[in-house]
matplotlib code that plots the C-alpha trace (Angstrom):
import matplotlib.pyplot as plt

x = [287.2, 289.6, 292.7, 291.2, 288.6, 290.9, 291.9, 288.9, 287.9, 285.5, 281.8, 280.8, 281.1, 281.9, 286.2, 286.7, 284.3, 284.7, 282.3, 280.2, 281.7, 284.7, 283.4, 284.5, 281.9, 281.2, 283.1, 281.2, 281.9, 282.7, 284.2, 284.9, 286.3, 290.3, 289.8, 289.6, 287.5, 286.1, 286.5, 286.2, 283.6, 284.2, 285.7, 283.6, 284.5, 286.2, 283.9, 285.5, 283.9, 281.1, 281.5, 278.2, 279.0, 282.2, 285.0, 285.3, 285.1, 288.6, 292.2, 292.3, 295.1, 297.4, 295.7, 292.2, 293.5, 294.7, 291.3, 288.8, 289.0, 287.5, 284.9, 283.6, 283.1, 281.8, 279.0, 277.7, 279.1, 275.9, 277.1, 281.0, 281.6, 278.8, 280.6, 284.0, 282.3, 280.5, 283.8, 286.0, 283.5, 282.6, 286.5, 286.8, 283.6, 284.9, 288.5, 287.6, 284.6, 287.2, 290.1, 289.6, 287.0, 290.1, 292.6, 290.9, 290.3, 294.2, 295.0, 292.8, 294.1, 297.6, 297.1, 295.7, 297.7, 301.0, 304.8, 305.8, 302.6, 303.1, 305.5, 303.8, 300.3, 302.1, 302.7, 299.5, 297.8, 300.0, 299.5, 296.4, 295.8, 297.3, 294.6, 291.8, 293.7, 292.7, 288.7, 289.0, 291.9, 289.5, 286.8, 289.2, 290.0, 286.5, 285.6, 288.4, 287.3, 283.5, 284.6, 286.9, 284.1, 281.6, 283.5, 284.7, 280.7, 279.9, 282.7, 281.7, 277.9, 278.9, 281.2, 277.7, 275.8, 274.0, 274.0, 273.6, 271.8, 273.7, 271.3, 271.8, 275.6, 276.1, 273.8, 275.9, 279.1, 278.3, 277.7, 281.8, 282.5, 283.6, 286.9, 287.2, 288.1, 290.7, 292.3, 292.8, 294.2, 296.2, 297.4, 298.3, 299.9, 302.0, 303.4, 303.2, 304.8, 308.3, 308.4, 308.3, 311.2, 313.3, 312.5, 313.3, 316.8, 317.5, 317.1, 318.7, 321.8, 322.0, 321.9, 325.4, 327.3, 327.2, 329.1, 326.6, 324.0, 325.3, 325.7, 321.8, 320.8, 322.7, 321.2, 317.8, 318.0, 319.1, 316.1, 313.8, 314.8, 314.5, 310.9, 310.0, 311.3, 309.5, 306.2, 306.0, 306.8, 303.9, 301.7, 301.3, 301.2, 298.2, 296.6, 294.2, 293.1, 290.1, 288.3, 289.0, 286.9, 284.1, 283.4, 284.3, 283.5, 286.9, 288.1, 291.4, 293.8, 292.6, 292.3, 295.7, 296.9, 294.2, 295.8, 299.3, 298.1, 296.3, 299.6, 302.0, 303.9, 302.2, 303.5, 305.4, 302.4, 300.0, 303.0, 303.3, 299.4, 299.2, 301.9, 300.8, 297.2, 298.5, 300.8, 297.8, 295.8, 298.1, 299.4, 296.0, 295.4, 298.8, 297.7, 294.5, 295.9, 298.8, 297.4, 295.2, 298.5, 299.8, 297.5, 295.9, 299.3, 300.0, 296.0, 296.5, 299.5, 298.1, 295.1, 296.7, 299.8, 300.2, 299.0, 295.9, 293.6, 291.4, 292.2, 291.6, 288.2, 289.3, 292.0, 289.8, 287.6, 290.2, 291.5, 287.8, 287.4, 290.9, 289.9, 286.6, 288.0, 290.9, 288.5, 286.6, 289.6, 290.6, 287.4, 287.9, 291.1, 290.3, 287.1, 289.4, 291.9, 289.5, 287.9, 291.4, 292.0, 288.6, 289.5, 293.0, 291.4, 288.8, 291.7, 293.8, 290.6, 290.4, 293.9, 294.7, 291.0, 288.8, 286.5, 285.4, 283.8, 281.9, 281.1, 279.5, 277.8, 276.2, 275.3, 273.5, 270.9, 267.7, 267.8, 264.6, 266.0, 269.1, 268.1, 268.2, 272.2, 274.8, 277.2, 279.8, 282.4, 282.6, 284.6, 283.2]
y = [123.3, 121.1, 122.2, 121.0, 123.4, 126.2, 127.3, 126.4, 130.0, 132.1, 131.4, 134.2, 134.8, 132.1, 131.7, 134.0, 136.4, 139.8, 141.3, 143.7, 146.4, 145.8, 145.9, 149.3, 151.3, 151.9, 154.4, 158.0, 160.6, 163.7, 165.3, 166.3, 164.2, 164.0, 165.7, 164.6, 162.6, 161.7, 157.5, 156.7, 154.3, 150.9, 149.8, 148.2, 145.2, 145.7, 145.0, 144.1, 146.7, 145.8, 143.5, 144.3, 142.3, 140.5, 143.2, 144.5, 148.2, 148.7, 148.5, 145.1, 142.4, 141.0, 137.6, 139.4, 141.0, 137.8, 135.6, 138.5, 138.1, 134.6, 135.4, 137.8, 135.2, 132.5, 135.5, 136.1, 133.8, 134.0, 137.7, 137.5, 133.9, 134.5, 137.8, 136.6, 133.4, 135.5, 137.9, 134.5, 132.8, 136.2, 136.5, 132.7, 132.4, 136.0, 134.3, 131.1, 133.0, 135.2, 133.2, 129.5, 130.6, 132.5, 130.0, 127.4, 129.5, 130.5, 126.6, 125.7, 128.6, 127.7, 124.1, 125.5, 127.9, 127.5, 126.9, 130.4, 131.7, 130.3, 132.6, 135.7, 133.8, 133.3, 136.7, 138.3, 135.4, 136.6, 140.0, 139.7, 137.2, 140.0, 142.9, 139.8, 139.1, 142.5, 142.1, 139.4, 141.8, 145.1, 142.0, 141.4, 145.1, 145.9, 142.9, 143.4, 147.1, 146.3, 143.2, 145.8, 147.9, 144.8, 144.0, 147.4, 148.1, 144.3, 144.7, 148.1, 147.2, 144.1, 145.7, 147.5, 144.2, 144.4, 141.5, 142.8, 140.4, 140.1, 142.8, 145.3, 144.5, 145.1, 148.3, 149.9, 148.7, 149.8, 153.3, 154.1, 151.7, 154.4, 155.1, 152.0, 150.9, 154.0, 153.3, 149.4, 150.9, 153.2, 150.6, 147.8, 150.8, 151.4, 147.7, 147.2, 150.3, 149.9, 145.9, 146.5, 149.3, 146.9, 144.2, 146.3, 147.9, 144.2, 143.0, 146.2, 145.4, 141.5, 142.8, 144.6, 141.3, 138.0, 138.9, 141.7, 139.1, 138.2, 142.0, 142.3, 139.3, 140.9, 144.3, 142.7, 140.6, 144.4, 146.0, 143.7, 143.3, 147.0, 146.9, 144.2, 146.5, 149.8, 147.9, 146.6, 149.8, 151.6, 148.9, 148.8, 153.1, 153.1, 149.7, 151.6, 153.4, 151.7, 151.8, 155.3, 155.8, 153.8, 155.2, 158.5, 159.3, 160.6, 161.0, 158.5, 161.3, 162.4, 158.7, 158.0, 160.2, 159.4, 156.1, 157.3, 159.5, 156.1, 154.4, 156.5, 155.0, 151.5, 150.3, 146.7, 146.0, 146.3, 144.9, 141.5, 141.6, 141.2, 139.1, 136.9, 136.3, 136.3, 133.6, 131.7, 132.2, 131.0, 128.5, 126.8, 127.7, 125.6, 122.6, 122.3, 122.4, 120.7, 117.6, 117.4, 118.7, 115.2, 113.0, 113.6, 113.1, 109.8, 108.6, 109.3, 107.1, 104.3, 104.5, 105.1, 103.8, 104.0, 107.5, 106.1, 109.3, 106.7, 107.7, 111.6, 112.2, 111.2, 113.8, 116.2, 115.4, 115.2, 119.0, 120.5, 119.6, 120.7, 124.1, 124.4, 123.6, 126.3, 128.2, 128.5, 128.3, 131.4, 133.3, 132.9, 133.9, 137.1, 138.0, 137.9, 139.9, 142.7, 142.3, 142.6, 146.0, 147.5, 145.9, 147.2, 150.6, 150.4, 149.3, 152.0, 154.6, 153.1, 153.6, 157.3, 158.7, 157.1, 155.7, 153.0, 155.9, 157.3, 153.6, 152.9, 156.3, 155.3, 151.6, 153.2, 155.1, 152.4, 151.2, 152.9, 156.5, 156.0, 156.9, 160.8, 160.0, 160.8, 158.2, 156.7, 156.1, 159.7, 162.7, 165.5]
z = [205.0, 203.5, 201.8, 198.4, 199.2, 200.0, 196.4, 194.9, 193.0, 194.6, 193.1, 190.3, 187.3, 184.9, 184.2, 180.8, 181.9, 183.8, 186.4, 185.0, 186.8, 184.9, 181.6, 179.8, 178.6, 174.5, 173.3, 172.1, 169.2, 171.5, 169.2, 165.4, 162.8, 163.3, 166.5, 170.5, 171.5, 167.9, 167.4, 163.5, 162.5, 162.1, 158.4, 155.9, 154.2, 150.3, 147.6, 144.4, 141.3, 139.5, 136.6, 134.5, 131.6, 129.6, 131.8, 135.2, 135.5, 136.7, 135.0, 133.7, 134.4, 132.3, 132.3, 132.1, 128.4, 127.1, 127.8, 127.5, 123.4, 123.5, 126.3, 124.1, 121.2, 124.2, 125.4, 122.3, 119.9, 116.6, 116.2, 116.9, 115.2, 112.7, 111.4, 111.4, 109.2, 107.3, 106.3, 105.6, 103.7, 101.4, 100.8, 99.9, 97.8, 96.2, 95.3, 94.1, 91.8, 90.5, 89.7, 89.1, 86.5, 84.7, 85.0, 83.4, 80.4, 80.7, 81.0, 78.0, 75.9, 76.5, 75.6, 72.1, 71.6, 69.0, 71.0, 70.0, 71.5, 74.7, 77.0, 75.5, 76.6, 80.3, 80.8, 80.0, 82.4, 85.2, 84.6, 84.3, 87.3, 89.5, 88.4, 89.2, 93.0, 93.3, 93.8, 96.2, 98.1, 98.0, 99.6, 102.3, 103.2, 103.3, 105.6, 107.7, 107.8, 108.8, 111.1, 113.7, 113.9, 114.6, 117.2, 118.7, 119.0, 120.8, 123.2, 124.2, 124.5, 126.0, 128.9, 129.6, 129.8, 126.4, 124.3, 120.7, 118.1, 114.5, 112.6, 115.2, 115.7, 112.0, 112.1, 114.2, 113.2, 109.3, 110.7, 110.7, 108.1, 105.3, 107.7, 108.8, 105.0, 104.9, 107.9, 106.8, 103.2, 104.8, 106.7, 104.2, 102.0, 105.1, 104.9, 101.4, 100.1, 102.3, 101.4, 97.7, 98.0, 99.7, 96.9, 94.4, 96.3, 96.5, 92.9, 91.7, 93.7, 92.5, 89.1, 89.3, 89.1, 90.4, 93.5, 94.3, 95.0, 98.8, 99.1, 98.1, 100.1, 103.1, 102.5, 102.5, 105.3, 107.4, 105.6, 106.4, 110.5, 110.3, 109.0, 111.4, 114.1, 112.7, 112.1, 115.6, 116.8, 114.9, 114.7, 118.6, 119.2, 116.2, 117.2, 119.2, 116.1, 114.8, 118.4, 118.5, 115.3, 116.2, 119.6, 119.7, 115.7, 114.9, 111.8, 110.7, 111.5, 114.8, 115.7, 115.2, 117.6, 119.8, 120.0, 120.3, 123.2, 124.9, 124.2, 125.8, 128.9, 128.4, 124.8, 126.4, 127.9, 124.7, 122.3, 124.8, 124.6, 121.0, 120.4, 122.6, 121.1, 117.7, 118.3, 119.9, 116.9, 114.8, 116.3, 116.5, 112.8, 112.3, 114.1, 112.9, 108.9, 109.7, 110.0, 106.6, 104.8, 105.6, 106.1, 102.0, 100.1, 102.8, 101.6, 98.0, 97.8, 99.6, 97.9, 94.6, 94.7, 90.6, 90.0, 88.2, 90.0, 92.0, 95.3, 93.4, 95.5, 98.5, 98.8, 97.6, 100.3, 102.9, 101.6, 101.9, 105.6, 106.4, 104.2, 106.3, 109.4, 108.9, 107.9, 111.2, 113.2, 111.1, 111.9, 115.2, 115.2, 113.2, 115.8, 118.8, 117.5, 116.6, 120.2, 122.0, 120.3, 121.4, 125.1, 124.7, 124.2, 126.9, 129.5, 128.4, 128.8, 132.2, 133.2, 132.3, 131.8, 134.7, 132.0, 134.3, 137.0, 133.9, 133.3, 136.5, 137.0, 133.2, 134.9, 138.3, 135.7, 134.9, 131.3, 131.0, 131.4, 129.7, 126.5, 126.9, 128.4, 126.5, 124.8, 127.8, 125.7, 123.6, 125.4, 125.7]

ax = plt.figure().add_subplot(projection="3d")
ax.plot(x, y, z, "-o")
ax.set_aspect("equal")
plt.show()
């Protein structure tokens, strides 16, 4: 044998492998659980939890809040964008019916009436413009009332994987409407109330003497910072409010502190959230008007140069599809900030309540035999 041949490995089993009197045997559960002998079974891999429809039924992210508003609209957008268009255009229609019908009459009376006439004439108009602003403004409450509970109602159907049509969506959202209209009163009174006592404060002061009036414009500035402050802080604690309504059928004072309970311990979080999608909604609505706010006086004087009124309908035409296109931006706008509260709420539930366990024990019953189930979303 040469020496080559002398450290040649011995014939066997291929290199990597052992003899199969080496291998170690499997191991066996002698014992108990936790105790000698016992060998726990091998781990499963992580699955993420179930996503049914529009969220995931676990305590949502920061970046899942902020894009789950407009994924609502996108998954069902006839119902969400419908009703939002639907509100803006019965507001709108509502305003211009009320008032431009009035003015005119006001403009023609004035131009007939006698100089001495003519202040006097003013000031009933004006007065009596701001009792007409209030139809169009009971319009809005209302439609703001019944659009948060529209979308409170899809948001929680659609978290279950329904996909509501716009009858039944407005069916069920009408069903809480008569609080939903108190708790937006109670709401704007809340704002309005405090802002007119600093206006008057402020006048009251400037009246005194001419040097009073950077006292009052001081004063007024501290007032209104502290408002700003208070408004944010409140708005945020009882944002939660309207969901709380519509699901659990509370009445407006018991869902105020349903929300201030929800809120505790997370308020920077919610407060960031809104903030955040309000400033996207308007800054869109800003750069979609922006535009036709300068483009029609730049056309009009192009066109007509010399004020003649040729280049009249043109504007006018430019104006309506800036209207209508604010207009849909704004409905959009106004659905996805009623969704965010309802998803707010049902983020919040998941967090401190374990709404999303009820959730998916409601999810593992067939459709077919949930209808004897209670309601999900109320507490018992």
């Amino acid at each position: 044998m040469s020496d080559r041949d002398s450290w040649l490995p011995p014939s066997g089993p291929a290199v990597g492998s052992l003899p199969s009197s080496w291998a170690q045997p499997e191991p066996e559960n002698t014992g108990q659980p936790g105790g000698p002998g016992f060998v726990p079974p091998p781990p499963s891999g992580w699955t993420p939890p179930p996503k049914p429809g529009l969220l995931p039924l676990r305590p949502l992210g920061f970046g899942t809040l902020l894009g789950a508003p407009f994924q609502a609209i996108r998954r069902n957008p006839a119902p969400t964008f419908g009703s939002g268009l639907l509100v803006q255009l019965a507001v709108g229609l509502i305003t211009v019916a009320v008032l431009v019908p009035y003015f005119i009459w006001l403009t023609e009376r004035m131009a007939r009436a006698a100089a001495a006439d003519i202040d006097t004439i003013a000031l009933g108009g004006i007065g009596t413009m701001l009792l007409l602003m209030l139809v169009p403004l009971a319009i809005s409450v209302a439609g703001t009332a019944l659009l948060q509970g529209i979308m409170v109602v899809e948001v929680a159907s659609a978290t279950l994987g329904e996909r509501l049509r716009l009858g039944a969506l407005w069916k069920r959202g009408v069903k809480r409407l008569g609080r939903l209209i108190g708790w937006v009163l109670l709401a704007s009174l809340a704002v309005l109330i405090p802002a007119l006592i600093v206006v008057a404060i402020t006048i009251a002061i400037s009246l005194i003497s001419p040097v009073a009036i950077v006292i009052a414009v001081l004063v007024a500035g501290l007032l209104a910072l502290g408002l700003v402050v208070l408004f944010a802080w409140l708005g945020t604690k009882l944002s939660l409010t309207p969901s709380a309504i519509v699901l659990e059928d509370l009445t407006i004072r018991a869902a105020m502190k349903r929300s201030w309970q929800l809120t505790n311990g997370h308020f920077w979080r919610i407060f960031g959230v809104l903030i955040l999608v309000n400033a996207i909604v308007n800054i869109a609505a800003q750069l979609v008007s922006a535009p036709f706010q300068l483009i029609g006086p730049i056309v009009m004087s192009v066109m007509d140069p010399t004020g003649t009124g040729s280049g009249l309908a043109v504007y006018i035409g430019i104006m309506v599809v800036g209207l209508a296109l604010t207009m849909v931006v704004s409905a959009v706008g106004t659905v996805a900030l009623s969704a965010l509260v309802a998803i707010i709420y049902i983020d919040q539930r998941m967090r401190t309540e374990g709404l999303d366990i009820e959730l998916q024990r409601y999810l593992e019953v067939p459709v077919e035999q949930r209808a004897g189930l209670p309601d999900p979303y109320r507490r018992a």
